[in-house]
N, C-alpha and C positions, 0 to 999 in steps of 0.2 A: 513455425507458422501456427496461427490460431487454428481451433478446432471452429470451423463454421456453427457448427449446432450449436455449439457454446455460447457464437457471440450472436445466432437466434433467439437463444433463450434470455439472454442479459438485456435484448434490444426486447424484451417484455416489460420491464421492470425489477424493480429489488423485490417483491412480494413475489413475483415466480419464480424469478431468477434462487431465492432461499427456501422454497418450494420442491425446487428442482433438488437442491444440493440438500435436501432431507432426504427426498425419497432416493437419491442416488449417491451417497456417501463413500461409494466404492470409486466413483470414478472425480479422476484429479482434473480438475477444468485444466483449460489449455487457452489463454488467452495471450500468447505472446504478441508481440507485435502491431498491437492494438492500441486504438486512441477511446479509451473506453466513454469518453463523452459522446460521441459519436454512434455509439451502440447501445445506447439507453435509450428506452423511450419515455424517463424519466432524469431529465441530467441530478435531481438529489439522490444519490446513492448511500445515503445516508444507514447504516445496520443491517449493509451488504455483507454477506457471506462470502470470503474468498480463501477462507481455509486451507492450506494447501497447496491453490492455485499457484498454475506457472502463469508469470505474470513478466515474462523475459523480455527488455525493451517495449513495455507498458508506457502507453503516456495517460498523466490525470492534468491536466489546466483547469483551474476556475473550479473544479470537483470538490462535492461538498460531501465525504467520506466519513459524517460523523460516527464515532463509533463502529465503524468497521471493522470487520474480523480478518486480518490478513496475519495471523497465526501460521506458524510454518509456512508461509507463502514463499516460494522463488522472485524475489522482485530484482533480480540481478540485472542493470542498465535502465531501472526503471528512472523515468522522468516525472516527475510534480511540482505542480507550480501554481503558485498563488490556489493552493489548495487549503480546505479546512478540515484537518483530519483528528479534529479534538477530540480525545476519548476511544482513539481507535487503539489494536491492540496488534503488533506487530512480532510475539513474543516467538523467538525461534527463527525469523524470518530473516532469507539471506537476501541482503542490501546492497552485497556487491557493486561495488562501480555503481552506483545508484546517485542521480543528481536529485536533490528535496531540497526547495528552495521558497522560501518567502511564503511557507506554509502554516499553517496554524496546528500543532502538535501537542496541544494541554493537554496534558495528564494523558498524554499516550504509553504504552506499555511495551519499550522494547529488552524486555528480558530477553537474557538468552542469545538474542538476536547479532548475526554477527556482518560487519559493513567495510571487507577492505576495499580502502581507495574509494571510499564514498564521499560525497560532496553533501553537505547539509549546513547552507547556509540562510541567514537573514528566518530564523523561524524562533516560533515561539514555544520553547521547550518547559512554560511552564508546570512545574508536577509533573512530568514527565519521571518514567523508571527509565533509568539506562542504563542498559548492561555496561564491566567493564570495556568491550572495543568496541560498544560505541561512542564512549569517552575518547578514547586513546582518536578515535578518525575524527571528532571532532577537534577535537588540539591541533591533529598530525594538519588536517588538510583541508578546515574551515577556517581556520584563526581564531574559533572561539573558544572564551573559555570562561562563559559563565554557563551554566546549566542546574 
């Protein structure tokens, strides 16, 4: 379950919300279970910090996550959709069971990043870095195979 303060401080905006997570670098956000459109009091979360963050059964619809920082992030059962995450950097980040669909992903950065049984379909993987198993679960359990 989400840490309340957490999702206080994200229903501030991205400019506190990355405020917050300078001056507090020690502590891991806890945003599971959350519809984080919903807790913004800006829906462009555009070179949001989430470094880290548990983001366990997260949903993003319609989120505009350009350039986001979800570096080592937990996003295991996450949901996105019809999301624009171009330029975001997802390097290390466990994608587990994670459905991303019909998103916008140019030149996103999933080094490292590892996704069994993940679902990533109908997006736009232009320039995109992808580790090898994020290869291997796009083959295995999207159908795609151009990247």
């Amino acid at each position: 379950m989400a840490n309340e303060e957490h999702r206080n401080i994200i229903r501030q905006g991205v400019t506190a919300w990355n405020l917050w997570r300078q001056r507090n670098p020690h502590i891991v956000p806890n945003l599971d279970d959350s519809t984080l459109a919903f807790y913004s009091s800006d829906p462009d979360l555009s070179n949001i910090n989430l470094r880290g963050a548990s983001l366990i059964n997260t949903q993003f619809e319609n989120a505009k996550l350009i350039g986001a920082d979800f570096r080592e992030a937990n996003l295991e059962l996450l949901i996105m959709k019809k999301s624009d995450c171009s330029g975001a950097d997802f390097s290390l980040a466990n994608l587990n069971l994670a459905n991303i669909q019909t998103t916008n992903l140019t030149n996103a950065d999933f080094t490292g990043a590892t996704s069994i049984q993940a679902t990533i379909k109908n997006c736009d993987l232009t320039g995109a870095k992808i580790s090898p198993l994020i290869k291997v679960t796009l083959l295995e359990y999207s159908g795609l195979n151009k990247y």
